[in-house]
C-alpha positions in Angstrom: 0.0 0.0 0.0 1.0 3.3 -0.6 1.0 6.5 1.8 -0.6 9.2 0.6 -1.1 12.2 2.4 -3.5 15.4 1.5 -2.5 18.9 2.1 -5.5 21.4 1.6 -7.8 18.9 2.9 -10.4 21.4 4.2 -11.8 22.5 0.7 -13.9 21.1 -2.2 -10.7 19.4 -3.9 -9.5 18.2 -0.9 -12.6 16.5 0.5 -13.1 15.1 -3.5 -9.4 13.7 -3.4 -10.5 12.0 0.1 -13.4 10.2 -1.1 -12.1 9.2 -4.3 -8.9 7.8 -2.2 -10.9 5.9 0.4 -11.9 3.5 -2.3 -8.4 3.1 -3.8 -7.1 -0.4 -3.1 -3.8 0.4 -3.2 -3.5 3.6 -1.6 -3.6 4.6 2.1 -4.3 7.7 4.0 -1.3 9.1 5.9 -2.8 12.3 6.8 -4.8 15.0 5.7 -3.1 18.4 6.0 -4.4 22.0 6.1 -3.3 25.5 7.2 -2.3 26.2 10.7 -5.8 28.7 11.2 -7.8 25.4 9.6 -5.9 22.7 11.8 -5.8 24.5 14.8 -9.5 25.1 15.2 -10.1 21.5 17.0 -12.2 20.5 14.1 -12.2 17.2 12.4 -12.5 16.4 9.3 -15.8 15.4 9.4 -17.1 18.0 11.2 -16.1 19.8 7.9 -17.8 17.6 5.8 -20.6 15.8 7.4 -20.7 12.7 4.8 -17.7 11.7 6.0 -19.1 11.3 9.8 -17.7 7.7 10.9 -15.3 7.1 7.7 -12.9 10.2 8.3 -13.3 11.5 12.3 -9.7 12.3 12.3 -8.4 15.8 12.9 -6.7 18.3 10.2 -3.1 18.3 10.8 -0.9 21.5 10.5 1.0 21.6 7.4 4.7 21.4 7.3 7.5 19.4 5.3 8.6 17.7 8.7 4.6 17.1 9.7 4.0 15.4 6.5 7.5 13.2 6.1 7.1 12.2 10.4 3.5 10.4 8.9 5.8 8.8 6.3 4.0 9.6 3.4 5.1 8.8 -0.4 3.1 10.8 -2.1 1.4 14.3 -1.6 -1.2 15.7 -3.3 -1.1 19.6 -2.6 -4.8 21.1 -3.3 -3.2 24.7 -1.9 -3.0 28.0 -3.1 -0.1 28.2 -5.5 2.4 29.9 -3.4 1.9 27.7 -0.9 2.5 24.8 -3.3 5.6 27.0 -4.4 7.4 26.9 -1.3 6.3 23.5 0.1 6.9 21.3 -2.9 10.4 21.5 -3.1 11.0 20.4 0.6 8.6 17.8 0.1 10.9 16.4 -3.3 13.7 17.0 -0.9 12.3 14.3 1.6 12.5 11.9 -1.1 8.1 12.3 -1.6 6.3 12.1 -4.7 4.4 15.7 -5.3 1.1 15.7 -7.4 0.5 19.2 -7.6 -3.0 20.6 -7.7 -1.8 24.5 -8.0 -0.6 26.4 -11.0 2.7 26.6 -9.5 4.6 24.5 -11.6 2.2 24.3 -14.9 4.1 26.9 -17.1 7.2 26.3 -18.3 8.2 30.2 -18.6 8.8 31.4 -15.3 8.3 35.1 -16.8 4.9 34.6 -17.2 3.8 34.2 -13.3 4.5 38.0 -12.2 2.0 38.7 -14.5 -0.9 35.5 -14.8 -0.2 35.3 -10.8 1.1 37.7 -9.0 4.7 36.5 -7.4 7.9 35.5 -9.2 8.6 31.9 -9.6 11.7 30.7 -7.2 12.1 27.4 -8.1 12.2 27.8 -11.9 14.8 24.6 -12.4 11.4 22.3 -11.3 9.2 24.2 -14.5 12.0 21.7 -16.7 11.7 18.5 -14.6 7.6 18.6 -13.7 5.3 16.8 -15.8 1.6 18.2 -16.8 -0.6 15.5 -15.7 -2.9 15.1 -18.5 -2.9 11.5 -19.3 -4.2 11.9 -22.6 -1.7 14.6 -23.8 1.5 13.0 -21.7 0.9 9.0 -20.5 4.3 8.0 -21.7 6.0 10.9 -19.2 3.5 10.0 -16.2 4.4 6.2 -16.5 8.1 7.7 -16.2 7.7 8.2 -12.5 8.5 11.4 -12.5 8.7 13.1 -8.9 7.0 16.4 -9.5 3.2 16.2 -11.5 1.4 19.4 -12.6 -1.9 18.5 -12.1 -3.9 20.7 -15.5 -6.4 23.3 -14.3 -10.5 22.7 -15.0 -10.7 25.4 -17.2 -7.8 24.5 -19.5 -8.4 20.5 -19.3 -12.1 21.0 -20.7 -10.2 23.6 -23.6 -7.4 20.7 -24.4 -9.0 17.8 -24.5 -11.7 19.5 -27.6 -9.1 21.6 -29.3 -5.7 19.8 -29.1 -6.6 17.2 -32.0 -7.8 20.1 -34.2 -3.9 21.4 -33.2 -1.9 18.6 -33.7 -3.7 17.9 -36.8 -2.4 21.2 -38.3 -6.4 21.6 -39.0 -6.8 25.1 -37.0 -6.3 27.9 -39.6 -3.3 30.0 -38.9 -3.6 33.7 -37.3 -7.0 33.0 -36.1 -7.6 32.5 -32.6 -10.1 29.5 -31.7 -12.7 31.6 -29.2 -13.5 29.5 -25.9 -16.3 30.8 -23.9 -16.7 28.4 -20.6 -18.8 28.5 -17.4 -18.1 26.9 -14.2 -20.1 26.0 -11.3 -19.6 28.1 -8.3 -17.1 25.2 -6.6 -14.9 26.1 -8.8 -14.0 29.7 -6.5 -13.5 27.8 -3.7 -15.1 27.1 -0.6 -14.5 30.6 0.9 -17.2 32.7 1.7 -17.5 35.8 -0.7 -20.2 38.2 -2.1 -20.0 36.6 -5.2 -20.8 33.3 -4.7 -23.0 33.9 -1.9 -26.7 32.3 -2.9 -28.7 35.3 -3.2 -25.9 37.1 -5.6 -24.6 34.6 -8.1 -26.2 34.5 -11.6 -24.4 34.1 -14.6 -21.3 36.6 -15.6 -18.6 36.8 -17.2 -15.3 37.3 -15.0 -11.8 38.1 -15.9 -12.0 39.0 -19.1 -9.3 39.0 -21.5 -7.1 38.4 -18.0 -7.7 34.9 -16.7 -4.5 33.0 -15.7 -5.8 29.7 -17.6 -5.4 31.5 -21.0 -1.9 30.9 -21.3 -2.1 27.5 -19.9 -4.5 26.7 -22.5 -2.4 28.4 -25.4 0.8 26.2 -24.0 -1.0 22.9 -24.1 -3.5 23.4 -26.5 -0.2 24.3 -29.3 -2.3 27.2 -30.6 -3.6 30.9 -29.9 -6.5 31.3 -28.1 -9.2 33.9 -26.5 -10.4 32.6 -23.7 -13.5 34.0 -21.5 -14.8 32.2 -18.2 -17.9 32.6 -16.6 -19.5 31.6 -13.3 -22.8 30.0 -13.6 -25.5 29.3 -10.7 -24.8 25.6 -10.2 -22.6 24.0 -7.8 -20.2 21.4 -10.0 -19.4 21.4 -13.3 -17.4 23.2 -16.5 -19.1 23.8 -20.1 -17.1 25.2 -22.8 -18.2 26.1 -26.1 -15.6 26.4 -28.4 -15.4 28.5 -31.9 -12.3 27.9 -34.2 -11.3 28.8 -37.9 -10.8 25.5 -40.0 -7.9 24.9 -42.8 -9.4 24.2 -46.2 -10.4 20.7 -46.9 -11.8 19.7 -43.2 -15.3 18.5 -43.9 -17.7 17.4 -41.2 -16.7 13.8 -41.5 -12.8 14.5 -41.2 -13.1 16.7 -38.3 -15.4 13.5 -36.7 -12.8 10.7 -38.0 -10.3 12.8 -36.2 -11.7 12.9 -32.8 -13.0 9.2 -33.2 -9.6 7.8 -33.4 -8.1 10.6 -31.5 -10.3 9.2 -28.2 -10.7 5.5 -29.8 -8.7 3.8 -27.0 -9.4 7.0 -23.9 -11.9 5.6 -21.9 -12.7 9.4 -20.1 -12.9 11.4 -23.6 -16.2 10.6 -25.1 -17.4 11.9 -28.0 -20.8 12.0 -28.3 -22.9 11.0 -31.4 -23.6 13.8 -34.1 -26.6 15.7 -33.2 -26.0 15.4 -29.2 -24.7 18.2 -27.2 -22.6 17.8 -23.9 -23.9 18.7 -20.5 -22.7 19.3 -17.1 -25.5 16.9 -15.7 -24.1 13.8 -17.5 -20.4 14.0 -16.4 -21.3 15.0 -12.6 -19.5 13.1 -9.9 -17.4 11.4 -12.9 -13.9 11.4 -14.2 -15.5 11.9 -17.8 -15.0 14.5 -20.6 -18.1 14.5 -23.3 -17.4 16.2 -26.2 -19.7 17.2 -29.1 -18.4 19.0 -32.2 -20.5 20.5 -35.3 -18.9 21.7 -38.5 -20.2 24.5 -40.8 -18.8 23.5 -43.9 -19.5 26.3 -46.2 -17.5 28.5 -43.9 -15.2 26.7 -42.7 -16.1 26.6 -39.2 -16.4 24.5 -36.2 -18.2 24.6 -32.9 -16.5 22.1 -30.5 -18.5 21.7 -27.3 -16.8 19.7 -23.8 -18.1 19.2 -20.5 -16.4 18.2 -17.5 -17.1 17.9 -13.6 -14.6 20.8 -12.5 -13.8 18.8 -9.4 -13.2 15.6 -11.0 -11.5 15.7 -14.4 -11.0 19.1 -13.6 -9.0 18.8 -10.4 -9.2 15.6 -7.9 -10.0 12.6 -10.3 -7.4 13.6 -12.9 -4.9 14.0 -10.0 -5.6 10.9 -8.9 -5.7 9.8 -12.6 -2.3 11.0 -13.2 -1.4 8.9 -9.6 -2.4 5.9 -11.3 -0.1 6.7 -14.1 2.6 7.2 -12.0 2.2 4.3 -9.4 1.9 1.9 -12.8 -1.4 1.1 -12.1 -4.9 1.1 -14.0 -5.3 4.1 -15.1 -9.0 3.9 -13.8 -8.6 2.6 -10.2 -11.2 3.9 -8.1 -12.0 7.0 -10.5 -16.0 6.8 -10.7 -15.6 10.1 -8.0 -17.9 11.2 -5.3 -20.1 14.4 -4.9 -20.4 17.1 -3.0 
């Protein structure tokens, strides 16, 4: 069995990680980890969250390289803000731990780009090199490597990969055009902070962050193309839909642009692409580790409308880290990934 600890445990992808964990086989908890404020309140975990009331009773341990190493874990999933991640992973990888890495911190290979997407420098820029983005679809062969570091891919941008990266690699996307990705995520997805705007009696449906989100040059990195990205925060609790407008190279007809996704996802058993004519929804991937995708293609124009939905704290967070686990550990790639809900 294998020790896994969980720092961050006290929010949504912490207490998704958790439950998708307890089912593992070959996995074991080794502690569950969260700020000093969080830890120190007495509380335990299930006090927290209720369904786990005689599964989890045990407290939430302050976080800290020697805490975590004294409960000899192997592995650590960090579902932390991405500073915290920043300064805590490299001890951890000093102890001799496996990191799957739930932040942004170590997604972007250019170290430049962080000032600007998030707000600090990066300090550990050698570790951009050596970490591994953990979508299994995109990078399989690197996970099953071992590696010590994983980038665990962020909800927005795994929904935006997985339906635009065939179009990419096929050299179908037509050049200087940027595919236009308009997504909306449950409110989970900001957290499980209190704030005005996801308060009950405020949240709607808006657009946030526009032309400034921190996912758009994630997306642009692993997607291989340009893109214009625009997020928006629906009333729902769980979930990601993007709709997805791109430019097509001459000669991609409906039935290529199909053929390409069939075999593209032929042999992924979490990308499904749905039948022509059906549309992806939130409600059909909920509590799952699936991405349903649905594509339409204007020929005349040269046009197509890709659509992908995903649960934002499964394949958009927990399940692929876990996923990604799997991969790494050399294990089926689908052990105990059918995921849990709020």
């Amino acid at each position: 069995m294998t020790r896994v600890a969980i720092v961050g445990a006290g929010g949504y992808t912490g207490a998704e990680l958790v439950e998708i964990l307890l089912a593992h086989p070959s996995v074991e908890l080794a502690g569950l980890f969260a700020s000093e404020k969080r830890a120190g309140s007495s509380e335990r975990f299930s006090d927290l969250f209720p369904r786990f009331a005689g599964r989890v009773d045990e407290p939430l341990l302050p976080t800290s390289a020697e805490a975590i190493a004294a409960q000899r874990a192997e592995i650590v999933f960090l579902a932390t803000p991405h500073e915290a991640s920043l300064e805590l992973a490299p001890e951890l990888l000093a102890r001799g731990m496996r990191v799957l890495d739930l932040s942004a911190a170590f997604r972007l290979r250019d170290a430049s780009l962080y000032p600007k997407h998030y707000g600090f420098p990066h300090t550990h820029a050698g570790l951009l090199e050596t970490a591994v983005y953990g979508l299994p679809e995109l990078h399989r062969a690197a996970l099953r490597e071992r590696p010590a570091l994983v980038a665990v891919p962020g909800c927005y941008p795994t929904a935006s990969i997985l339906a635009l990266r065939p179009l990419a690699e096929a050299g179908a996307l037509l050049p200087g055009r940027r595919a236009i990705i308009d997504a909306t995520s449950g409110v989970s997805g900001a957290g499980r902070g209190a704030s005005l705007k996801v308060h009950f009696c405020e949240v709607s449906l808006q657009a946030y962050n526009v032309l400034a989100h921190r996912h758009n040059p994630e997306i642009d990195a692993y997607v291989g193309s340009k893109t214009l990205f625009t997020p928006h925060l629906g009333a729902f609790d769980r979930g990601i839909l993007a709709t997805i407008h791109a430019d097509l190279q001459p000669g991609w007809s409906a039935a290529r642009v199909r053929a390409l996704f069939e075999e593209r996802y032929a042999s992924e058993r979490f990308v499904k692409l749905l039948p022509a004519g059906r549309w992806p929804s939130v409600g059909a991937v909920r509590g799952t580790n699936l991405c349903h995708l649905g594509l339409a293609v204007d020929e005349e124009h040269g046009h197509v409308v890709l659509s992908s939905a995903i649960d934002n704290l499964v394949k958009g967070a927990s399940g692929q880290a876990v996923q990604a686990m799997n991969c790494v550990l050399g294990l089926d790639e689908g052990t105990a990934l059918r995921g849990g809900l709020l």
